[in-house]
Structures are given as C-alpha cells and as structure tokens.
KEVOGU-507711 format. One record per residue (C-alpha): x, y, z. Coordinates in steps of 0.25 Angstrom, whole numbers, plus 5000, padded with zeros to 4 digits. Layout:
BEGIN
+------+------+------+
:   px :   py :   pz :
+------+------+------+
:    X :    Y :    Z :
...
+------+------+------+
// end
This chain:
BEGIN
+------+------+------+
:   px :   py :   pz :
+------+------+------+
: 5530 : 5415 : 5353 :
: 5533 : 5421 : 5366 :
: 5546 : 5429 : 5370 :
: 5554 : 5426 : 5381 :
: 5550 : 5439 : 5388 :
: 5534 : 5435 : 5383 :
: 5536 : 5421 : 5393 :
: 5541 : 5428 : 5405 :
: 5524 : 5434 : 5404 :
: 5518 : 5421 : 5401 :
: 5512 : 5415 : 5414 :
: 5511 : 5401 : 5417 :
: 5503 : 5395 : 5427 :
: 5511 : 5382 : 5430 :
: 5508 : 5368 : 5425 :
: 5494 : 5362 : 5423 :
: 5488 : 5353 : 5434 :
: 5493 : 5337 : 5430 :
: 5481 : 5330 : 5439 :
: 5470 : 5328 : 5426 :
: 5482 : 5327 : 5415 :
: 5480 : 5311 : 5413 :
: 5465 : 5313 : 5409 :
: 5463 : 5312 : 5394 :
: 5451 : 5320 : 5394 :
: 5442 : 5329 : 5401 :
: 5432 : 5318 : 5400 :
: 5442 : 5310 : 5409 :
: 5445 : 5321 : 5420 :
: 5430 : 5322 : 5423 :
: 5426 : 5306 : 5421 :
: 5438 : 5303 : 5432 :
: 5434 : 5315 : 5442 :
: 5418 : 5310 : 5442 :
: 5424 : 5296 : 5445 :
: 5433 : 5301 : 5457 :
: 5421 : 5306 : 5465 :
: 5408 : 5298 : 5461 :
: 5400 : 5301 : 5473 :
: 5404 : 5316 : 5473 :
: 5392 : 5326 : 5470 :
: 5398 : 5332 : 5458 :
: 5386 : 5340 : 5453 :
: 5374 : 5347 : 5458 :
: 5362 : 5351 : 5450 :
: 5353 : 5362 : 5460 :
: 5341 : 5364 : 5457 :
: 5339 : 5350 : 5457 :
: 5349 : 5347 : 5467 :
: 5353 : 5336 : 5459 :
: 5368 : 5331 : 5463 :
: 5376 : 5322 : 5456 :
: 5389 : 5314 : 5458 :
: 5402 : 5313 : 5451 :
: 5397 : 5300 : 5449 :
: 5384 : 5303 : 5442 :
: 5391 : 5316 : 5434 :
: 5400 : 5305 : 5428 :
: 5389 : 5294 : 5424 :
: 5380 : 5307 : 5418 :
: 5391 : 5311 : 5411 :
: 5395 : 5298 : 5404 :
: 5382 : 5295 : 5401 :
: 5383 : 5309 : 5394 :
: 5395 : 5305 : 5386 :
: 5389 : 5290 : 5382 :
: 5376 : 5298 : 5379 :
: 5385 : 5307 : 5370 :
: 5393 : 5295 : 5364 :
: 5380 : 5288 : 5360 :
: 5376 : 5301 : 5352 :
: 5390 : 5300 : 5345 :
: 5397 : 5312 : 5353 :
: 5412 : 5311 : 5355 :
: 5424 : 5320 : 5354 :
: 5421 : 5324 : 5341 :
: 5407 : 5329 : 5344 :
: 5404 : 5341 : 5351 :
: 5394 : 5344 : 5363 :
: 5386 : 5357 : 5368 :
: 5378 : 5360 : 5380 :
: 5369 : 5370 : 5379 :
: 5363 : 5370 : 5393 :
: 5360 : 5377 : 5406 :
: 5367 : 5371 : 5419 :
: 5363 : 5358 : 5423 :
: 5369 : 5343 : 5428 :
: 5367 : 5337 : 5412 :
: 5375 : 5350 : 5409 :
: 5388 : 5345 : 5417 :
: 5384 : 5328 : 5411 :
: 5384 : 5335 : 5396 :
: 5396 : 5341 : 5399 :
: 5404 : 5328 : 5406 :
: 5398 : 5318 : 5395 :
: 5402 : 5327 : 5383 :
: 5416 : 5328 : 5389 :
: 5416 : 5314 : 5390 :
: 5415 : 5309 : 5376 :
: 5423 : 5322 : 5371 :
: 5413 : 5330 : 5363 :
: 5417 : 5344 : 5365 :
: 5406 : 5351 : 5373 :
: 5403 : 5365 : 5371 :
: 5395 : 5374 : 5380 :
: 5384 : 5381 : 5377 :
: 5376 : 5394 : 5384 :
: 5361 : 5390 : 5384 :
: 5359 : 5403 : 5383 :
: 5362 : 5406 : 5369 :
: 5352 : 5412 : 5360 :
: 5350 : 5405 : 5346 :
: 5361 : 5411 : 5340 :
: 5372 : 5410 : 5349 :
: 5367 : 5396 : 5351 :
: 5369 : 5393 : 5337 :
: 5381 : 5398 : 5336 :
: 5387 : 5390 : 5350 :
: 5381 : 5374 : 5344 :
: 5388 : 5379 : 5329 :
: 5401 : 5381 : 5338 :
: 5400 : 5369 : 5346 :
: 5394 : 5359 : 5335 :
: 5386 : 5349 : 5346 :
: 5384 : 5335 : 5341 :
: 5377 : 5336 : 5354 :
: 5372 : 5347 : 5363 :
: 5365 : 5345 : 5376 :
: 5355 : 5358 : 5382 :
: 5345 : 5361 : 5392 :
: 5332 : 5363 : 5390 :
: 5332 : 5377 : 5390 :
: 5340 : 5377 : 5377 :
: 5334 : 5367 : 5369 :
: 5325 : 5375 : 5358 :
: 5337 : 5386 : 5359 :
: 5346 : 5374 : 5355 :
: 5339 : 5366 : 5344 :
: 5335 : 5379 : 5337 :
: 5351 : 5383 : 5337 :
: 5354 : 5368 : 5332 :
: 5343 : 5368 : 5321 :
: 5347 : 5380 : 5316 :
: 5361 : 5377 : 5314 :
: 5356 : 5364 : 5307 :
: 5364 : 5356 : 5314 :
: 5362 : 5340 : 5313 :
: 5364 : 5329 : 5324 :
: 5364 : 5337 : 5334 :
: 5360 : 5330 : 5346 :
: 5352 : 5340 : 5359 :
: 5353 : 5334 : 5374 :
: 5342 : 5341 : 5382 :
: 5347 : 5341 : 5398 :
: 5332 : 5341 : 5402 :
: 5318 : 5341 : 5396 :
: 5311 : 5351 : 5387 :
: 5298 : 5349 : 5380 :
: 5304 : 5350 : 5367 :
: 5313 : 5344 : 5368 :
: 5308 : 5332 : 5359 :
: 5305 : 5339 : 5347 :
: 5320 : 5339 : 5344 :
: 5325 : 5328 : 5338 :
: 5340 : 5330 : 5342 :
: 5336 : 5331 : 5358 :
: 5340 : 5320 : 5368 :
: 5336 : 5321 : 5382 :
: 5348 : 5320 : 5391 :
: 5343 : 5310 : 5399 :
: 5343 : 5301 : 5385 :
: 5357 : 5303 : 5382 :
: 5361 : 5299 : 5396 :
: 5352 : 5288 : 5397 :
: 5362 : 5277 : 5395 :
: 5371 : 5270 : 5408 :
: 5385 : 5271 : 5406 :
: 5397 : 5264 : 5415 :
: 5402 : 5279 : 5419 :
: 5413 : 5272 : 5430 :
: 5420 : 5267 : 5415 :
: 5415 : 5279 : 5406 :
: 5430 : 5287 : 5399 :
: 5428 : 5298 : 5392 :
: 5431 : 5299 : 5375 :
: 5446 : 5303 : 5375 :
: 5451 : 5317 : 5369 :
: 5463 : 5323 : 5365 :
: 5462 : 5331 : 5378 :
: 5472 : 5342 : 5376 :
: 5464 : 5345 : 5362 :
: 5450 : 5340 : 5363 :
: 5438 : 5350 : 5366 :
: 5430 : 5347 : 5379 :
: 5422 : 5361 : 5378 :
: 5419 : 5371 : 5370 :
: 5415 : 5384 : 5380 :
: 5409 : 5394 : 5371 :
: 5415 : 5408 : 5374 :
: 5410 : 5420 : 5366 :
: 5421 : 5429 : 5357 :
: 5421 : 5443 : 5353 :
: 5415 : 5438 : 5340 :
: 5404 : 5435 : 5348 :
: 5402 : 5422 : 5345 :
: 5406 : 5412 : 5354 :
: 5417 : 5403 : 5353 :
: 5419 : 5390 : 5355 :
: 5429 : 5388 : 5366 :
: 5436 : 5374 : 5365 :
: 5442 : 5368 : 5379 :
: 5450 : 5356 : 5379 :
: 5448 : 5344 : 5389 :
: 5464 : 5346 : 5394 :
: 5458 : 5362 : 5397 :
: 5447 : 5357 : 5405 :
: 5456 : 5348 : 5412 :
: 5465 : 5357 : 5416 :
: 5454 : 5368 : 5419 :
: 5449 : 5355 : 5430 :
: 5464 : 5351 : 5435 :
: 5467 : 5367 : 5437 :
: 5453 : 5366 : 5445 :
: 5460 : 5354 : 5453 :
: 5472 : 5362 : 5456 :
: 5464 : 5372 : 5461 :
: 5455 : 5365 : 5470 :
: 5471 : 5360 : 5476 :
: 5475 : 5374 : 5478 :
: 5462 : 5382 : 5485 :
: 5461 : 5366 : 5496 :
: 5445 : 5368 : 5491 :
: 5436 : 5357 : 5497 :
: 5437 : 5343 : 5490 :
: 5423 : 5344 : 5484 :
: 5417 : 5357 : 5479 :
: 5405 : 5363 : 5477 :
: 5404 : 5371 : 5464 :
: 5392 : 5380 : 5459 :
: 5391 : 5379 : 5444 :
: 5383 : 5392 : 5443 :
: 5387 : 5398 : 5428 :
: 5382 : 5390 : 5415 :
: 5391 : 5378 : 5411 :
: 5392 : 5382 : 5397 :
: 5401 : 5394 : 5401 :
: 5417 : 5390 : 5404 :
: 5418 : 5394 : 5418 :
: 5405 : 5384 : 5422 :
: 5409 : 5374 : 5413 :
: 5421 : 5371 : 5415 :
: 5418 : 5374 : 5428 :
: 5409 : 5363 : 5430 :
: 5420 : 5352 : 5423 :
: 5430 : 5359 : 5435 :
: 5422 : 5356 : 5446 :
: 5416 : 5341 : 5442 :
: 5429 : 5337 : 5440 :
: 5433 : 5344 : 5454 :
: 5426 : 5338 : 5462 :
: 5415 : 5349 : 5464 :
: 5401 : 5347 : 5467 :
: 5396 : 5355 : 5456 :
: 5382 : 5363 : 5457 :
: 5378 : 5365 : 5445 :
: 5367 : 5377 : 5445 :
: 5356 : 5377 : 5431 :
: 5357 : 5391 : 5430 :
: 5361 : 5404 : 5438 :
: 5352 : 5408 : 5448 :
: 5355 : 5417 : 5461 :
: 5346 : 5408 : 5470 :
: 5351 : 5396 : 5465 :
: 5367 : 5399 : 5465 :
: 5367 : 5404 : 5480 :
: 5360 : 5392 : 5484 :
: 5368 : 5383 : 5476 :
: 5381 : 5387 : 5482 :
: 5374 : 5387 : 5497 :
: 5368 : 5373 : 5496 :
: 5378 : 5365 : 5488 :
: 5389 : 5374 : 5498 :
: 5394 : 5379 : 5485 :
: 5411 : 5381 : 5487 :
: 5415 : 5384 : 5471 :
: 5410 : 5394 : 5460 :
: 5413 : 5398 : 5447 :
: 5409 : 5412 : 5445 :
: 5407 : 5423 : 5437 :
: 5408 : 5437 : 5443 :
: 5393 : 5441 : 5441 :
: 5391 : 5426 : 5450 :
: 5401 : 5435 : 5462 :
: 5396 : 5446 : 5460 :
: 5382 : 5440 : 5463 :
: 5390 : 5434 : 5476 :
: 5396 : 5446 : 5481 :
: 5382 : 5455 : 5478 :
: 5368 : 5447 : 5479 :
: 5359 : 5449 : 5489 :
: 5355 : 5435 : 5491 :
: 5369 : 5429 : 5491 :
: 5368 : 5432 : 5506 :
: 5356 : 5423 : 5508 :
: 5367 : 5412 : 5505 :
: 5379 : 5402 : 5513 :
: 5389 : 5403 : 5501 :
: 5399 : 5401 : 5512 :
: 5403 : 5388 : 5504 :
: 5409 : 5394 : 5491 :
: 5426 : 5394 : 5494 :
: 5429 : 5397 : 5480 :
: 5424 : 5407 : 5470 :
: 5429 : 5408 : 5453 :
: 5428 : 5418 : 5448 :
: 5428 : 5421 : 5433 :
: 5424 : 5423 : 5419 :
: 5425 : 5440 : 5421 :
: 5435 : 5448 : 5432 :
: 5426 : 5448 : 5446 :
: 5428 : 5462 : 5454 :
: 5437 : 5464 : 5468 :
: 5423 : 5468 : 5473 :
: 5414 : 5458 : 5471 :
: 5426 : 5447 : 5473 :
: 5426 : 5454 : 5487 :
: 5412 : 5455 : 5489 :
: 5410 : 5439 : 5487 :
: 5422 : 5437 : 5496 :
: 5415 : 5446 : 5508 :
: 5400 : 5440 : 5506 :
: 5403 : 5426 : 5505 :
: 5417 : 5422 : 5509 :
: 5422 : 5415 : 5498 :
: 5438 : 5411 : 5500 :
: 5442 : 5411 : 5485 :
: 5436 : 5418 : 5474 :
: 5445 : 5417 : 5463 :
: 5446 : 5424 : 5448 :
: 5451 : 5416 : 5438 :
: 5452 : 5421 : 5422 :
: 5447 : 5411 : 5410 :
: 5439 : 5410 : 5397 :
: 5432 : 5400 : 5391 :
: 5445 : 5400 : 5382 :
: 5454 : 5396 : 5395 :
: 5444 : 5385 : 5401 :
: 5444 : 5392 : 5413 :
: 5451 : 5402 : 5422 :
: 5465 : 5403 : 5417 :
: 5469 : 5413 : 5426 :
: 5464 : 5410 : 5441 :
: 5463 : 5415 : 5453 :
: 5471 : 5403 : 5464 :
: 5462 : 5409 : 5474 :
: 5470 : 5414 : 5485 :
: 5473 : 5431 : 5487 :
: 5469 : 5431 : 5473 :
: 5471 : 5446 : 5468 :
: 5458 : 5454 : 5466 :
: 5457 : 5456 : 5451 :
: 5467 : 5445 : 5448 :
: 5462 : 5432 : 5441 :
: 5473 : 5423 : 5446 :
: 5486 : 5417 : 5438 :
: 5489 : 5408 : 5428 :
: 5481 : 5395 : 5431 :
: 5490 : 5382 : 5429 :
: 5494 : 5376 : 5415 :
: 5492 : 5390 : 5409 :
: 5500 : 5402 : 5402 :
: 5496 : 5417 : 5403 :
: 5501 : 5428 : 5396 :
: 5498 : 5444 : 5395 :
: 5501 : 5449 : 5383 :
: 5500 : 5464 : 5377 :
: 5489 : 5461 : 5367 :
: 5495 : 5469 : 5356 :
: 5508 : 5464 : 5356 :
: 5508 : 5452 : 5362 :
: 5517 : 5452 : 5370 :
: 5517 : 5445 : 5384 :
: 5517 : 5454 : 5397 :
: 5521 : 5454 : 5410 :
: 5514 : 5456 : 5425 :
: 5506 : 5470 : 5426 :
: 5503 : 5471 : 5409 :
: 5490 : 5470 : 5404 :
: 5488 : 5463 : 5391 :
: 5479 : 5451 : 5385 :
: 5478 : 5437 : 5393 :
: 5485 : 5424 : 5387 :
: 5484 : 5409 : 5389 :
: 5488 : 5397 : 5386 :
: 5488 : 5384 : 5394 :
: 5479 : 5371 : 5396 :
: 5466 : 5381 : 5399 :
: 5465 : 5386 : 5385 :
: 5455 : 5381 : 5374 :
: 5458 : 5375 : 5363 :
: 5452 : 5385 : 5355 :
: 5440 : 5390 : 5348 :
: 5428 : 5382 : 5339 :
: 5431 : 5384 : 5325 :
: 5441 : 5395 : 5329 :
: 5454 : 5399 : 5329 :
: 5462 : 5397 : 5341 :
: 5461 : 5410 : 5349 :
: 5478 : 5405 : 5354 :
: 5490 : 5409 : 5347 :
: 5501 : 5404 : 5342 :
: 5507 : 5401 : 5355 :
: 5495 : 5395 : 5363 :
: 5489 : 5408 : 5370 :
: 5476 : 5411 : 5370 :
: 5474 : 5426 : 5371 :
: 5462 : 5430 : 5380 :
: 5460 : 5445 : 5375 :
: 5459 : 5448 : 5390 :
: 5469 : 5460 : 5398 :
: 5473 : 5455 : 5409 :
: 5488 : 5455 : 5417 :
: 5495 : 5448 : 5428 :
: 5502 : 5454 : 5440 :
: 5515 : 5451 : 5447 :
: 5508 : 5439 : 5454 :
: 5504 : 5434 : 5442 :
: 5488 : 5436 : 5443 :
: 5480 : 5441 : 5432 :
: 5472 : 5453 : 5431 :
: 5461 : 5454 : 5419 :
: 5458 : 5468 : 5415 :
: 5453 : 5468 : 5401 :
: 5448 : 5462 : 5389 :
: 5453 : 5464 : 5375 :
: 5440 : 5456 : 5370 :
: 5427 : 5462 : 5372 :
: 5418 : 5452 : 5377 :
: 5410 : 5455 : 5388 :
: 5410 : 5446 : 5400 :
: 5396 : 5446 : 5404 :
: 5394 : 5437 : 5416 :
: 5406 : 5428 : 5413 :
: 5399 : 5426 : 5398 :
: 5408 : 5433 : 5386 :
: 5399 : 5443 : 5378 :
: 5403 : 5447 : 5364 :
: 5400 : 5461 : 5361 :
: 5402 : 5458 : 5347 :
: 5391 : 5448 : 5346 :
: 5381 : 5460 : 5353 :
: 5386 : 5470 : 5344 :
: 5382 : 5462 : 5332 :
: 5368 : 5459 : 5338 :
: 5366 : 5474 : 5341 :
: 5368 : 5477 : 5326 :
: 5358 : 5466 : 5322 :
: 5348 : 5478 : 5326 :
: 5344 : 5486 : 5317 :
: 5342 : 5498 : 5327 :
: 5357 : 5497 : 5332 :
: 5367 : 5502 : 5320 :
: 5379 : 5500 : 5330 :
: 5384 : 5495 : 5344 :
: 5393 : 5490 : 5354 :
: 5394 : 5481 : 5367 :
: 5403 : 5482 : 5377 :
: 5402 : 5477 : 5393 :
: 5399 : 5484 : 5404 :
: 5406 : 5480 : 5417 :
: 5396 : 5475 : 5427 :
: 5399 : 5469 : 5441 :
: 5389 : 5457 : 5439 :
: 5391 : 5452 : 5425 :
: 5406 : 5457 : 5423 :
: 5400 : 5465 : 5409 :
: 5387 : 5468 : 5403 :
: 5386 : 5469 : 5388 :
: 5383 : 5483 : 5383 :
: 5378 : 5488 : 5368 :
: 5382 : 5501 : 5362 :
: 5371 : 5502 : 5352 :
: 5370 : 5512 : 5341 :
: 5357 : 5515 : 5334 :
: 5354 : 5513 : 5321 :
: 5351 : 5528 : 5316 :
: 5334 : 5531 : 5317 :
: 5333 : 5519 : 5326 :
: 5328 : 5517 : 5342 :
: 5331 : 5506 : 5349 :
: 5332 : 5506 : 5364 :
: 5342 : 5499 : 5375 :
: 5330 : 5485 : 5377 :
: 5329 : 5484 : 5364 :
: 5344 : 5482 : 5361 :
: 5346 : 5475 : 5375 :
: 5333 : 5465 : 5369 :
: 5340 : 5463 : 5357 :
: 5352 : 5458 : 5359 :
: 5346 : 5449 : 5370 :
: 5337 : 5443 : 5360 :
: 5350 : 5437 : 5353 :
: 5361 : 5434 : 5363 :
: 5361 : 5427 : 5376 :
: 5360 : 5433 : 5389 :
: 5375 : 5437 : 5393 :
: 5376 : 5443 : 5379 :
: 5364 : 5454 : 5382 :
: 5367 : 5468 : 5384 :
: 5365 : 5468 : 5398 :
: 5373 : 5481 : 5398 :
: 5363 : 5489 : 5391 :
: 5364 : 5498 : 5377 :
: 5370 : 5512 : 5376 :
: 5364 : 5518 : 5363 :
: 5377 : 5527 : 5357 :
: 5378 : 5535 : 5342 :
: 5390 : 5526 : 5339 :
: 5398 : 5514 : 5342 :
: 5415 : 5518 : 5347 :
: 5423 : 5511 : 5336 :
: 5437 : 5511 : 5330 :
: 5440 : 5514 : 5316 :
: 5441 : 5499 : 5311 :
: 5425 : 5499 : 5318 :
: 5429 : 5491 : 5331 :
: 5419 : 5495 : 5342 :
: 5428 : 5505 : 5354 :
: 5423 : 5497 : 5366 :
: 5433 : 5503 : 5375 :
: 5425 : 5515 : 5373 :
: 5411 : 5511 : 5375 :
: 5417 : 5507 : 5387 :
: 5422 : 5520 : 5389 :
: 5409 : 5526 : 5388 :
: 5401 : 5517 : 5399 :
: 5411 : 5519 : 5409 :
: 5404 : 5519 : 5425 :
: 5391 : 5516 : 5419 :
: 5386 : 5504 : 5427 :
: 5381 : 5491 : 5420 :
: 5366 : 5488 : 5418 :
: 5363 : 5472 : 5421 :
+------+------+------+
// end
C-alpha cells in the first residue's frame, strides 16, 4: 500500500475522455465512426492507388465478420494475421474485432522457429497471410500438429491449392451482407481481449501482450482529444509507413480510421515510395520511428520532395536526439513534432508530448486517465521531481496482461516498466535508462538472451555476449561478444551468417563480433554488461 508521503509522488493525468463511454465494444466505436462519414476516403492502397471509402471499409469488414461467423469464429476463438501491409490487412483486422475473436499480430518475418513459437502463443482457429508467408506458415502449423486450423491467403500463390486448410480471401467474403444494420458480438469490454501485440521479453521469447477493447477505446478517445487541442484540419491525411503487426502501426491504423483520417496505407518500406506518398496524398500526420526522422532530417533525396503538407510528426518507440529533431524542423518545417513514451504493454504512448514548447529530451506528461509514479527500484519507495528511479503506471492504457502468464502488475495495480526515467518541476519526463537489457533496434525489442543461446548452439563459440551499440539511425545495433572454443577458428561472417540463419532480420548482429578470451561475469554467473559497454566506448557503430 502506498504512504501518505508515497501519493504526494503519484502523478495523475486527470479523468479520461467520456465522449466513447456508451459504446459497448470496440467493434461498436469503429462500426458507428464508418457509418458518420460513408463517402469519406478512409483508406488508400498506393501502389495500386486503390481508395476506399468509410463506406466500402465498413461493408468489407462485415463481410469479414459474417465470413468468420460462418466458419464458427466468435469471442471464444482466436484470430492471427501474418501479413505484410495491405487493404485486406486493415478488413481482417475490422472483421475479427467485429465478431470478438481476439486477434493477435504476427511479423511475416519470422523464421520457422520463432513463427512456431508466435501461433502456439496465439492458438488461431483462424489466421489470415500474405503470400509471401504461406509455405513459412503451413510448415510452422503442420509441425505443431495443429488440427482445424483454417489459412486465409489475401492474394494468389501457385500453391496455394495443395493445402487443404487454405481459403481464398475472396471466398470468404463472397457473400452480401446488409452492413447499414450489421452490430457487432457484444463483450465484457473492460475484460475482453481485442489484441494480442507480441512484444519480446528478456527471456527472449515473445510475449503475448493482451489489450483490452476499453484500452483501445480510450487510446481512440485520448486521440480525439487531441486532434481538439492542436485545432488539426478536419480530415487528415496519415501515412501508415511501419508494419501493422507492430503496436505503434496497429493501433495506429484503428486511431486514425476511427478519426477521421485518410489512411495511406504503404505495402512495405521503401525510400522512393514513402516520399512520394507523403507528397501526392499531401501527407499532414506520421507515426515514426527515430531511424524514419533521422531519414528526414539526412537523405539526399528527401530534397527532391513537397513534404510541405506534414503539420504533425510522433515520434516514438526509442528516445529521438535534439539534433536530428532540429534538423527535420530546419529542412522541412514541420510545426509539431512530438515525443511520446509507450510499450506494447501501455497500448500506446502513455506519456506524451501536448505538442507545444515541448522540452528537448522530454517525453511529455501523464496522458489523461492515467497514474505515474518514480520509484527507487530497490526500496520501492515513490520519488519526487529531479530523482531518477524505475517508471510506474497504471490507468485505462495498461494491458490486461500476459498469455499464459503471470500478471507483470502488483498488488496495487502498477505495472513496473524496468525503464529509468524522472520528471522535472513542470512535471515532464525524461527517460535515461534501462534496467532491462533488450536492445531497441529500429523500434523492434531485441533479446540479447535469445542471441546468446543461439551463439552457443556453435560448436566454435564456448561463450558470449550481446549488448547494443548506440547508433543514430537504428537507436542500437546488436553486438556479440563471442568466446572461442579452445583450438577452434571462426571468423566475424561466419558468426554474423549464423545467427542470421536463425532469427529474423532486426535480431541480426548488425553490430558486428568482437572475439575476447573471456565473457565479464559476477560471481553467481550473470554476464557484466555495464562493462562490455565500458569497453566499446567512442567506437562508432557498423550498419
């Protein structure tokens, strides 16, 4: 329980937005935003150019959830997308909302083994893909020897009929449906599971992050709020430029659709592609990750551009320097970049930047509906302005937990982040460390432990290490320590070809490999990090 003199250090951000309160579901909160603006261009497919209303998004979608239904999906079965970017990416994601099978979100890019490890986790009685995945795909689902699983390919492959458990995506929404009538499967809101956000831990194997539909309904009216407070054009226009699988893009996407945004939706990062994007459409609102700003604020070709639209840049998922916030500022002129703090764990930002003389450095205050506290990660104990010590919240923005697991949240409801941050006498945060040691690759969480256990699958390495390089473009690059086994060679492309052979593509050791005698440990055997840090100090980052 907290003291007296604990609450004077709890921060609270004032009530939660009421607007979406009556809405029963998630489901609800998008089916009446489609409805409000039926002719509006909601979503944007470029490469094909291919635009589609509010109007069109709903009837796809409820065709999505009477397909779904017809296969027997409901709020007691689950739902995965394993995909790359597309328009049937944002339908899956609507329909399974609808009928309130909790959907979870998938990196294409797995390799077999973490792919096995992500459908076990998520347990689909339905999962839709891309092409791209679908061999990937029904190889991890055969060898888990699952039964009744049913495959939705969004678009054609040639082998698609071999597989007795794909249906085209075309044939599950082949049906009409009355969508002007169509209500969503009530849920419990407050308890149900909308998604499950996978978000790797320091075990390195990724957990399955549950959010609530009353998160992601606040996350939506704490977006509405907003658009109040910055007097933003009615319609925006939003690039969608990160996968959907990941929090920041998913969640993302449900933010804008149900805020009125035209929503560009790009298939997959490309340089040519995203500068376009943002000059054609006249692009006024991005999500983004530092290496994305940095990209701004560096790239030769940026200049070629009219990126004169964009008002309103967020930034998050690692810190962004002064420098390059500045630099993007200068080049392009954009009137509010702003730097929020979140995990997958959070829904979204729950500290934010309000996007006005912001602080350089700071991420923002305590957004509506939510607590924060600083506490001295030994003792526990709350602290006040200026002290550094490990991030706590609680409020409507917090999962509900972990798949299978143990609620990371104590006693009192606060769930400890393992981040070092503080807050100054204006009540602005300031994140300066980590107690975890995942590495923040590109926005993407790297696990040094599930490296270190590949390393040693080697019979050439007899011990090792991996730590993050700082880097300016992807925030931290992984880095292995390797020791060799006595008698052996092995050379810095052999290990970096290793390890790529087994993990996806943010998890390689795009930092390189330093060869030592030994591995910095303490007595009990726990790797010195803080040392091997230490000992690369002013060396600049391969990438």
């Amino acid at each position: 329980m907290h003291t007296k003199e604990d609450d004077r250090y709890v921060l609270y951000g004032g009530p939660d937005p009421t607007d979406l309160d009556h809405f029963g579901s998630l489901g609800e909160v998008i089916v009446e935003e489609l409805k409000l603006r039926p002719t509006n261009v909601g979503l944007i497919e470029p490469v094909s150019s291919v635009e589609l209303t509010y109007g069109q998004i709903l009837n796809q979608s409820v065709r999505v959830a009477s397909g779904l239904s017809k296969l027997g999906v409901g709020p007691s079965d689950n739902v995965a997308i394993v995909s790359q970017n597309s328009l049937e990416y944002c339908m899956a994601m609507f329909g399974s909302i609808f009928v309130g099978a909790p959907l979870a979100l998938i990196n294409p890019a797995y390799v077999e083994g973490e792919l096995k490890h992500a459908i076990s986790l998520a347990n689909p009685k339905v999962v839709f893909i891309s092409p791209d995945v679908l061999e990937k795909l029904m190889k991890a689902v055969r060898g888990l020897q699952l039964t009744g699983v049913r495959v939705i390919l969004m678009g054609d492959h040639p082998a698609a009929k071999s597989y007795r458990e794909v249906t085209p995506y075309a044939t599950l929404i082949s049906e009409t449906v009355d969508s002007s009538r169509y209500k969503p499967v009530p849920v419990d809101k407050t308890s149900h599971v909308a998604l499950i956000v996978l978000s790797s831990g320091t075990t390195g194997l990724p957990k399955g992050v549950e959010l609530t539909h009353q998160s992601l309904i606040s996350t939506i009216a704490q977006s509405k709020e907003a658009a109040k407070v910055l007097e933003l054009p009615d319609q925006l226009v939003a690039l969608a430029a990160t996968p959907l699988f990941h929090v920041v893009a998913g969640v993302g996407m449900l933010n804008m659709v149900t805020n009125n945004c035209r929503c560009v939706v790009m298939p997959r990062f490309d340089p040519h592609m995203f500068l376009s994007c943002i000059e054609r459409y006249k692009v006024n609102l991005m999500t983004v990750v530092p290496p994305l700003m940095v990209f701004l604020a560096k790239h030769p070709m940026v200049d070629d551009y009219d990126l004169s639209s964009l008002l309103n840049l967020i930034c998050g998922a690692a810190p962004l320097s002064k420098d390059i916030e500045e630099k993007v500022r200068e080049r392009i002129g954009v009137p509010f970049i702003r730097q929020g703090y979140g995990m997958s764990e959070t829904t979204l930002g729950v500290l934010m930047q309000d996007g006005y003389d912001n602080k350089i450095g700071s991420v923002g205050r305590v957004r509506l509906g939510q607590w924060v506290k600083v506490i001295d990660p030994e003792t526990g104990r709350a602290l006040g302005p200026n002290q550094r010590g490990e991030l706590c919240f609680k409020g409507s923005l917090i999962m509900k937990g972990y798949v299978g697991l143990d609620k990371p949240i104590d006693e009192d409801g606060w769930l400890h982040t393992g981040d070092i941050g503080y807050y100054d006498d204006d009540k602005e945060f300031f994140i300066v460390d980590r107690i975890k040691e995942l590495i923040k690759y590109k926005g993407f969480q790297v696990p040094p432990a599930e490296l270190e256990a590949i390393l040693l699958e080697n019979p050439k390495i007899s011990d090792a290490a991996v730590i993050g390089v700082p880097d300016e473009r992807a925030g931290e690059l992984p880095l292995a320590f390797v020791v060799r086994e006595y008698g052996e060679q092995i050379t810095e492309r052999e290990v970096i070809d290793f390890v790529a052979s087994r993990v996806s593509e943010q998890k390689q050791l795009h930092g390189g490999v330093r060869f030592v005698d030994e591995i910095p440990k303490t007595a009990s055997g726990k790797i010195l990090r803080r040392e091997l840090r230490e000992s690369i100090k002013g060396v600049k980052a391969k990438l």
